[in-house]
N, C-alpha and C positions, 0 to 999 in steps of 0.2 A: 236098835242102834242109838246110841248117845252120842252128839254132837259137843264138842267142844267148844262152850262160848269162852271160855276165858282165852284161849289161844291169842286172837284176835284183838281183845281189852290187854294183853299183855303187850302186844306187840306196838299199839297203840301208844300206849302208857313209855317205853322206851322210844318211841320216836320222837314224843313229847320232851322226853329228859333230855334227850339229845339235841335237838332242835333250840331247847331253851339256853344249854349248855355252851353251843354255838354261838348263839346271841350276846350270852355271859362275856364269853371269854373276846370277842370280836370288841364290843364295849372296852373292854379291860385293857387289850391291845389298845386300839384308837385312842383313849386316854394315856395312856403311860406311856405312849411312845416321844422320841424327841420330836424338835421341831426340825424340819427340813431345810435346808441352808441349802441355797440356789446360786448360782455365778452370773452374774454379769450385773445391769445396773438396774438400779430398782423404780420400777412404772409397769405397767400393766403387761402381760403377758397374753393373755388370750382372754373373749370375751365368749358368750354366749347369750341370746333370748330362750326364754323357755316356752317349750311344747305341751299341750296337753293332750294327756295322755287316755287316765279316766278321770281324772277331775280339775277342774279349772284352776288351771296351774301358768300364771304367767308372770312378767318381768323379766329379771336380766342377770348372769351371773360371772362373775368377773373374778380373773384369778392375777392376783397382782404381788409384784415382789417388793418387800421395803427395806427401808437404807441397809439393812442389818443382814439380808439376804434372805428371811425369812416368807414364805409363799404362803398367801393369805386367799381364801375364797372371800367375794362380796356380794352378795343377796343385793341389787338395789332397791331402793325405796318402794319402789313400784310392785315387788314381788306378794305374791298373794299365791296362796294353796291352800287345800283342803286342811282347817285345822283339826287335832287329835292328838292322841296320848301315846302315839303308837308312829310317829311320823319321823323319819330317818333321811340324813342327806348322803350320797354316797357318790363316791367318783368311779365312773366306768367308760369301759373302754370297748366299743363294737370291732367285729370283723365285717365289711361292710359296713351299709347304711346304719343308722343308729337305730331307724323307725323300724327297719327288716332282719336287719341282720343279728346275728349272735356274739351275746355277749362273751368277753374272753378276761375281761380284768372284771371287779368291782368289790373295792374298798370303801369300806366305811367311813366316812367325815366327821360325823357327829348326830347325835340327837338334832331335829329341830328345834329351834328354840322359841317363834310363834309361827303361824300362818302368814305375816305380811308384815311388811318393811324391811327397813336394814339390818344386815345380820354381817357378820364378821367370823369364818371358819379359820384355825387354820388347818395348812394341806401338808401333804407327803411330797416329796421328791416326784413323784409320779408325775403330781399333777403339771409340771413343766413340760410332759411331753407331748407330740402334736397325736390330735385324735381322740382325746379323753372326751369326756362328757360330767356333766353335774345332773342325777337322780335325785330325785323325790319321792321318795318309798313311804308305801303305809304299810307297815309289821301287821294291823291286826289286819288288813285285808288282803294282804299278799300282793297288792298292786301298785306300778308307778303311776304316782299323780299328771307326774311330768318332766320332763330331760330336753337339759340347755346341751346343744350341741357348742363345746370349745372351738374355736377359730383362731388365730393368732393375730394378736393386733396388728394394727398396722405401723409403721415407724411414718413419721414425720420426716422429710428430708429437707 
């Protein structure tokens, strides 16, 4: 009896194509789409520090609206993560806790642009809403570095 190795390398080989093709086109998305225009007045919206997850992932991430309406993520100064060629920022959204629970949203942001300092995204409409979160994904290892849980500022009275 003769076993079938190629079955196997075939099936691999299309999951590969797909897999990649996803990335393509999610890229492609995220770039080409508009900028999101937000209502009300423009100052900080919600904040987050970051969690590490598998790799030392910390600082602060801040999703702020400007005069224009436009909703902006900000990496601050302080922010530092595992650098790579393969590192992705992404907005998500838990059912439950963030640390336990299952994810149910997660859109792509952008490429990262280094491992530390200030960095300037912008966001989707999404990211106004309460409960998101900001990801730290590394593509070649399939893991989050680390995830800033969003809170909603506080108003000044």
């Amino acid at each position: 009896m003769r076993k079938q190795v190629r079955r196997p390398r075939l099936l691999v080989a299309i999951l590969v194509v797909a897999v990649l093709g996803g990335l393509a086109a999610g890229i492609a998305v995220a770039r080409g789409g508009s900028k999101a225009v937000s209502k009300g007045p423009a100052g900080v919206l919600s904040q987050g520090s970051f969690r590490t997850i598998t790799w030392g992932t910390t600082g602060t991430a801040t999703v702020v609206r400007d005069s224009s309406g436009n909703l902006r993520l900000r990496l601050g100064k302080g922010f530092t993560t595992r650098r790579g060629p393969d590192v992705w920022v992404y907005l998500a959204k838990y059912e439950g806790s963030v640390w336990s629970g299952k994810r149910v949203e997660w859109k792509l942001i952008g490429h990262l642009r280094r491992g530390w300092g200030k960095q300037v995204y912008d966001l989707p409409a999404e990211a106004a809403r309460p409960g998101m979160s900001i990801a730290i994904f590394c593509g070649e290892c399939g893991r989050l570095s680390g995830i800033a849980q969003l809170e909603p500022a506080r108003t000044r009275t």
